[in-house]
C-alpha positions as CSV (number, residue, x, y, z in Angstrom):
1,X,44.6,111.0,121.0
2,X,44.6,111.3,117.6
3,X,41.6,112.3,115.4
4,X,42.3,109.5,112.8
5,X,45.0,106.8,112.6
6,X,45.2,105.0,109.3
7,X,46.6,101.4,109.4
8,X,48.8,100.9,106.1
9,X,50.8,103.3,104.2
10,X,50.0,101.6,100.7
11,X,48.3,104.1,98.6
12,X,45.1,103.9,100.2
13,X,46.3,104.1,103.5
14,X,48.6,107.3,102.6
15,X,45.9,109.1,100.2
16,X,43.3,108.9,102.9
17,X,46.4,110.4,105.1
18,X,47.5,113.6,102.7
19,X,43.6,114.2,102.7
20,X,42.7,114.2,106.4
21,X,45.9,116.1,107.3
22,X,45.0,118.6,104.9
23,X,41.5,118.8,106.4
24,X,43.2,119.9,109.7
25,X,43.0,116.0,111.3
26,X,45.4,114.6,113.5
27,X,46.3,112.1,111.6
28,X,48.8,109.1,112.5
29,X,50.1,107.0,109.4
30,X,51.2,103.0,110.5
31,X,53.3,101.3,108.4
32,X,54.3,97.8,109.7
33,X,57.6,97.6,107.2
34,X,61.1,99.3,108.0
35,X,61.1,101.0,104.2
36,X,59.1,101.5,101.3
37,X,58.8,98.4,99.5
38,X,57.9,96.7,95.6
39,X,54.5,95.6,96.8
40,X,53.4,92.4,94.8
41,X,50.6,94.2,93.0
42,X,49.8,97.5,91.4
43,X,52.3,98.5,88.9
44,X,49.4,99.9,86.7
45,X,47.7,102.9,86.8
46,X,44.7,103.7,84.6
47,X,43.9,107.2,83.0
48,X,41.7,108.1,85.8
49,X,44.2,106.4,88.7
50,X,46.6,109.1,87.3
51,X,44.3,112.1,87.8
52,X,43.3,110.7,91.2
53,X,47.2,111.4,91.7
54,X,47.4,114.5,90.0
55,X,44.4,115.9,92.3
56,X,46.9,114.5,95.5
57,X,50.2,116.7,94.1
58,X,51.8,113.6,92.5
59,X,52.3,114.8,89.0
60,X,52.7,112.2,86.2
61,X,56.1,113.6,85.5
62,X,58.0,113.3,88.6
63,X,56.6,109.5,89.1
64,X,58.8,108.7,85.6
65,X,56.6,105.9,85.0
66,X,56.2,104.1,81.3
67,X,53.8,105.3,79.2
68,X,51.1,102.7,78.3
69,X,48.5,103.5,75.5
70,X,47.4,99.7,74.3
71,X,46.5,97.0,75.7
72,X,47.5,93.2,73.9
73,X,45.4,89.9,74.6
74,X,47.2,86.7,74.2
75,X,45.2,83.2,74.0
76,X,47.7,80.5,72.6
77,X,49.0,81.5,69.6
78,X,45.7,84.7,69.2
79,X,46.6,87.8,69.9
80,X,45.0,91.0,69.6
81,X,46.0,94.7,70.1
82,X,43.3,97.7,71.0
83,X,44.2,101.7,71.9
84,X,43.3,102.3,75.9
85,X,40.6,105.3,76.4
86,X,43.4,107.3,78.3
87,X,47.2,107.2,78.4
88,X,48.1,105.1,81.3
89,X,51.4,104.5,82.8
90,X,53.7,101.2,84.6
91,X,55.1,102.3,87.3
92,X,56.6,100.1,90.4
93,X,54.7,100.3,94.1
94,X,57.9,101.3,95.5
95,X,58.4,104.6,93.4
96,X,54.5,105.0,93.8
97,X,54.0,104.4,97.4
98,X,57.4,106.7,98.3
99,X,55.4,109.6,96.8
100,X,52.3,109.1,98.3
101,X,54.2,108.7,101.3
102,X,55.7,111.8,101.3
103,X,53.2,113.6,100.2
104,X,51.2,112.5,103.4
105,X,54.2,114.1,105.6
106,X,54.3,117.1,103.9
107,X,50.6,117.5,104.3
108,X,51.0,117.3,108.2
109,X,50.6,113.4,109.0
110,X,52.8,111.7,111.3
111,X,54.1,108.4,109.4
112,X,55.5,105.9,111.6
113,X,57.3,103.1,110.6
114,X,58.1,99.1,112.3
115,X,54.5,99.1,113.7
116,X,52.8,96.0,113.0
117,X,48.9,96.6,114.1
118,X,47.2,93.2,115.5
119,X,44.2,94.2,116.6
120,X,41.3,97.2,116.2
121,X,39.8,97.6,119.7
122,X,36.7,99.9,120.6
123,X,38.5,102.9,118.5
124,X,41.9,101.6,120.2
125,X,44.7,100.0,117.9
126,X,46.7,97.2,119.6
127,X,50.4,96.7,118.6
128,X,52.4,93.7,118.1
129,X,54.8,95.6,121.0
130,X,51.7,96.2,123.2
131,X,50.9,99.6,122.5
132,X,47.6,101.1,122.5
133,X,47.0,103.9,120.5
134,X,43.6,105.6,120.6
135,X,41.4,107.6,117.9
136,X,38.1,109.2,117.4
137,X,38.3,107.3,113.9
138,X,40.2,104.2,112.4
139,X,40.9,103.6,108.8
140,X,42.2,100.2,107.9
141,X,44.1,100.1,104.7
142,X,46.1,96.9,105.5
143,X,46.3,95.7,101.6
144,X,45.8,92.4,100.2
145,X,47.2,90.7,103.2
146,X,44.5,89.3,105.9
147,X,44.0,91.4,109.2
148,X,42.6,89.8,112.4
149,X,38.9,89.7,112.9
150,X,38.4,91.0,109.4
151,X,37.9,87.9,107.7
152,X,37.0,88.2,103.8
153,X,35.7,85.4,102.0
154,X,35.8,84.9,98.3
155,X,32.9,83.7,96.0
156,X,31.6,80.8,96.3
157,X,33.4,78.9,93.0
158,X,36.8,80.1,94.4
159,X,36.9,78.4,97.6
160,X,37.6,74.9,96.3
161,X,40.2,75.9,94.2
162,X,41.6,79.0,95.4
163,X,43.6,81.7,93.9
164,X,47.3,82.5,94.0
165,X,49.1,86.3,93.1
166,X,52.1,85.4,91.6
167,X,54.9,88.1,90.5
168,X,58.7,87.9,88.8
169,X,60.5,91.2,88.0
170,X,62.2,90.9,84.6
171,X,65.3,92.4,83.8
172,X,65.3,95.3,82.0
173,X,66.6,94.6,78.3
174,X,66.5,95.8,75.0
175,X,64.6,92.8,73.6
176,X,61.7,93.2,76.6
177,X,61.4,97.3,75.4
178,X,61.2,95.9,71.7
179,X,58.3,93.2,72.6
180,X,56.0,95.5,75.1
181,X,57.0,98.8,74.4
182,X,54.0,100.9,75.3
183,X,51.2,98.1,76.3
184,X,50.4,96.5,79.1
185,X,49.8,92.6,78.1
186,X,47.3,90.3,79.2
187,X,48.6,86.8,78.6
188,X,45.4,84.3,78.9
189,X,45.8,80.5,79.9
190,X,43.7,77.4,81.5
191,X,42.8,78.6,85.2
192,X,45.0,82.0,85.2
193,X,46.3,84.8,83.3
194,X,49.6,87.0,83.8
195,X,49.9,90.9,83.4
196,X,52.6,92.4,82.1
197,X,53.8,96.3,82.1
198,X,57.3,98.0,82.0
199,X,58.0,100.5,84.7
200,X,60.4,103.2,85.6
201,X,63.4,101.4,85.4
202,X,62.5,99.9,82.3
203,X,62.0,96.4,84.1
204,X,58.9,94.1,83.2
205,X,56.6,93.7,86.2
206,X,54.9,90.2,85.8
207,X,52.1,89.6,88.1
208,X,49.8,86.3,87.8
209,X,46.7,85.2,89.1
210,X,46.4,81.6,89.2
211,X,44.2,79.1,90.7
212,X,46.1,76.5,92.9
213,X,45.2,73.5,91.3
214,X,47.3,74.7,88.1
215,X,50.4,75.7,90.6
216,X,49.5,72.2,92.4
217,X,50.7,70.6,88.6
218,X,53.7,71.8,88.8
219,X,54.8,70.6,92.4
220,X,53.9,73.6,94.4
221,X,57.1,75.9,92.6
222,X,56.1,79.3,91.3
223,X,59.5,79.2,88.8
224,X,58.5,76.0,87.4
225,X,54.8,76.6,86.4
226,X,56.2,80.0,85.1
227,X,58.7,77.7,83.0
228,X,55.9,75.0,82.3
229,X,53.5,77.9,81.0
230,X,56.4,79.4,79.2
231,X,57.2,76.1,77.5
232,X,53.2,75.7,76.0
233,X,52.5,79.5,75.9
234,X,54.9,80.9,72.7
235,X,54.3,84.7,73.2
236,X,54.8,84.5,77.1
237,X,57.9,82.0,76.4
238,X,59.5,84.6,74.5
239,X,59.0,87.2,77.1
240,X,60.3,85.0,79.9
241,X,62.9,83.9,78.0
242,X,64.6,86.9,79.8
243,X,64.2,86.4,82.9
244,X,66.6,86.4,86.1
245,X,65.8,83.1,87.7
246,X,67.9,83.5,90.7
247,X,65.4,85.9,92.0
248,X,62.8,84.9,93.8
249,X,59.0,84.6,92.3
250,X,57.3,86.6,95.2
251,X,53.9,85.2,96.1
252,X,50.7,85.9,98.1
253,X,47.8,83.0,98.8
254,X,43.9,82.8,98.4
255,X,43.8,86.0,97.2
256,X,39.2,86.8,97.6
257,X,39.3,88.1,94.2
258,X,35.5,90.2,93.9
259,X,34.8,90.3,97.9
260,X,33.3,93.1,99.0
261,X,32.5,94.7,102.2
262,X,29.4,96.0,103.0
263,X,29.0,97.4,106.5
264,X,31.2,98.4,109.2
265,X,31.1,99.8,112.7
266,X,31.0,103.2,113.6
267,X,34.5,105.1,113.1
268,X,36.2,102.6,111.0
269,X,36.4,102.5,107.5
270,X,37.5,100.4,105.6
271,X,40.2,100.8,102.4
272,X,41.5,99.6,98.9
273,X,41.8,95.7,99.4
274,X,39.8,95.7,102.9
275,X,36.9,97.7,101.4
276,X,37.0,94.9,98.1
277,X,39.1,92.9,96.1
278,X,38.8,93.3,91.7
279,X,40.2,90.8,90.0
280,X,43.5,92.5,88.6
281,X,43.1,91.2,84.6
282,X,40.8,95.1,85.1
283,X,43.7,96.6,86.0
284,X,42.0,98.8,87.9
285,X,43.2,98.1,91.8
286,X,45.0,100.9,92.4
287,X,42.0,103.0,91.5
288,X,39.8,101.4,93.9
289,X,42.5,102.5,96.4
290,X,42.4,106.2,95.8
291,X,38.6,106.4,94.8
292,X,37.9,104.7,98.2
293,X,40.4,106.9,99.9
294,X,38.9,109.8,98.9
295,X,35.1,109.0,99.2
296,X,36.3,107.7,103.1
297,X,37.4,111.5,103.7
298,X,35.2,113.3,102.4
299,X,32.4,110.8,104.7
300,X,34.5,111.5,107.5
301,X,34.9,115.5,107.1
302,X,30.5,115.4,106.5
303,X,30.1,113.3,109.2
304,X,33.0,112.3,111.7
305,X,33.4,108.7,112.6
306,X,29.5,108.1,112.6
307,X,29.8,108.2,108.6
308,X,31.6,105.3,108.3
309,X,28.6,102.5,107.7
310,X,27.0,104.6,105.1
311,X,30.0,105.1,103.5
312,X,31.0,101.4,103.8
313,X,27.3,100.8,102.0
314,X,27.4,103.0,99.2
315,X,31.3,102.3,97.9
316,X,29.7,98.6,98.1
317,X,27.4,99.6,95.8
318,X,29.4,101.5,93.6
319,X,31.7,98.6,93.5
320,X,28.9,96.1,92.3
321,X,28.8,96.2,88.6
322,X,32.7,97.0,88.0
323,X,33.4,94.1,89.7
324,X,30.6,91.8,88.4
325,X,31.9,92.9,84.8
326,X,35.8,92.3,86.1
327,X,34.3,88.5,87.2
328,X,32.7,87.8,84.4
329,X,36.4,89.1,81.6
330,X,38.2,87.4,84.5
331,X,36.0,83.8,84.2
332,X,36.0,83.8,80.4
333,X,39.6,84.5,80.4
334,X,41.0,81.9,82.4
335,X,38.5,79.3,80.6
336,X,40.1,77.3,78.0
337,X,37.5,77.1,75.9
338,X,36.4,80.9,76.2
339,X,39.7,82.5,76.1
340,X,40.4,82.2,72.4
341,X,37.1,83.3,71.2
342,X,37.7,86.6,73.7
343,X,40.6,87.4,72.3
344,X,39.1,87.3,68.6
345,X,36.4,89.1,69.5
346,X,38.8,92.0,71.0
347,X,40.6,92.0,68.0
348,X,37.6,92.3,65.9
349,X,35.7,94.8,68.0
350,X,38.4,97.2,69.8
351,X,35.8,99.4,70.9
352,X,34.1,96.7,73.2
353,X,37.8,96.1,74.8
354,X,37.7,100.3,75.3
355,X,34.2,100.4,76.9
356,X,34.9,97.8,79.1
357,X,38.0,99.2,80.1
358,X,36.0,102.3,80.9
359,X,32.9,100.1,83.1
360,X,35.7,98.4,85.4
361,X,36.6,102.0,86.9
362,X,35.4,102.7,90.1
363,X,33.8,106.3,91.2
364,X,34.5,107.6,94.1
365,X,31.1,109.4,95.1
């Protein structure tokens, strides 16, 4: 029996690995997919997310990521432009995750790959194959995706009019450097907003986060409300004005966007996107990942398995006001009528756009 099996191999999932297996724990990694994939979300990592790493043996340098030092608001035809508190970097989940990955191996974990976990069972994970593998502790860092008798449930205002994750990988192109270059963009619009960064390969990562009703006006077809917002949206037309259409716009549904979990049982904790959902205009997902990560081992190395519910309670609590303050950027943003005046007022006062940049991290302990 192993002392802890961690369900996922996304970031969370494999941070939580290197640092139990270099705490001496048996540690099993479960990754349901054959090979390391783009993930839909997190190809930005804050100032702080990049320390996180550093602190793991990922150094900045090898991951080869974009440099990103501003970030640029878009509302119609407003724009504005503010210096980030820290030098940041775009860099794509596959490059990311393959690191982390790694990095858990060399630190003694087992990872294995093709098992898709159904069910967590009185310490006892059930496979989709039938197998039955037993821990003292479970971590579950399944991602953004639902997992079985977990449900999460978003906020109240989102249920009628849920929220989509939309992504399209743009080629990279002279034109695209030229236009982002080091920032990561925000482009504002009526029920949604997309983020854009560069990554390693010099490819623009384009993830949205729309409500459905807005993808229900153009016919249900990710491409053509990309093409419709393109058309009525001039600084996002030009930027998608180089895209690939013949690939596919990948796509995730009702996305609980500021969920939070609050308890658990004894011996399982839970990680990244099962511990809470931030709305991604903070940018600040893949920090929630590590920072839970890391406050979940050191719980577990205090405590053992018993730790778990007090743990559960107090990264709820540190989670409270960055996500209340992700809500509220998030709700203004996507309003038509608030969207604008944001954007002025970040053009006129760059320092509120850095301290709220700096609010919406999460701390581990």
């Amino acid at each position: 029996m192993s002392d802890a099996i961690v369900v996922g191999a996304g970031p969370a999932g494999s941070a939580a690995a290197i640092g139990l297996a270099r705490g001496g724990a048996t540690t099993l990694l479960l990754e349901r997919a054959r090979e390391t994939g783009d993930a839909l979300c997190g190809g930005f990592l804050s100032w702080q997310t990049l320390q996180r790493l550093d602190a793991l043996g990922i150094e900045r340098a090898a991951l080869g990521g974009q440099a990103v030092r501003r970030v640029r608001l878009f509302a119609g035809r407003r724009r504005s432009e503010t210096t980030l508190p820290g030098e940041a970097m775009g860099v794509s989940r596959r490059r990311l995750d393959g690191d982390l990955q790694a990095a858990a191996v060399a630190a003694g974990a087992g990872l294995e790959r093709r098992v898709h976990a159904t069910a967590l069972e009185g310490g006892v994970v059930q496979t989709r194959d039938g197998a039955a593998l037993p821990a003292s502790s479970i971590f579950l860092a399944a991602g953004k995706h639902g997992f079985r008798g977990f449900p999460r449930e978003p906020a109240a205002w989102q249920r009628a009019d849920p929220v989509m994750g939309l992504r399209l990988r743009l080629p990279a192109d002279r034109a695209l450097d030229r236009l982002v270059g080091d920032a990561v963009e925000l482009h504002l619009f009526d029920r949604g907003y997309a983020g854009l960064v560069r990554q390693e390969d010099g490819s623009g990562n384009l993830c949205l986060a729309v409500h459905k009703s807005r993808l229900d006006e153009a016919g249900g077809d990710p491409a053509a409300l990309l093409r419709m917002l393109g058309d009525g949206l001039p600084h996002l037309g030009e930027r998608l004005a180089h895209a690939d259409w013949s690939r596919a716009v990948d796509a995730i549904g009702h996305v609980p966007y500021g969920w939070r979990a609050r308890d658990t049982a004894p011996d399982l904790f839970r990680l990244g996107d099962q511990a809470g959902v931030i709305p991604s205009l903070a940018g600040e997902g893949m920090g929630l990942a590590l920072a839970s990560a890391e406050a979940a081992v050191a719980a577990w190395r205090h405590g053992g398995g018993n730790a778990a519910p007090a743990y559960q309670k107090r990264l709820a609590a540190k989670m409270a006001r960055p996500f209340a303050l992700a809500n509220l950027v998030w709700r203004l943003g996507e309003n038509r009528h608030t969207a604008g005046a944001m954007t002025s007022m970040a053009s006129l006062f760059p320092a509120l756009v850095r301290m709220m940049s700096e609010a919406t991290r999460i701390e581990p302990r």
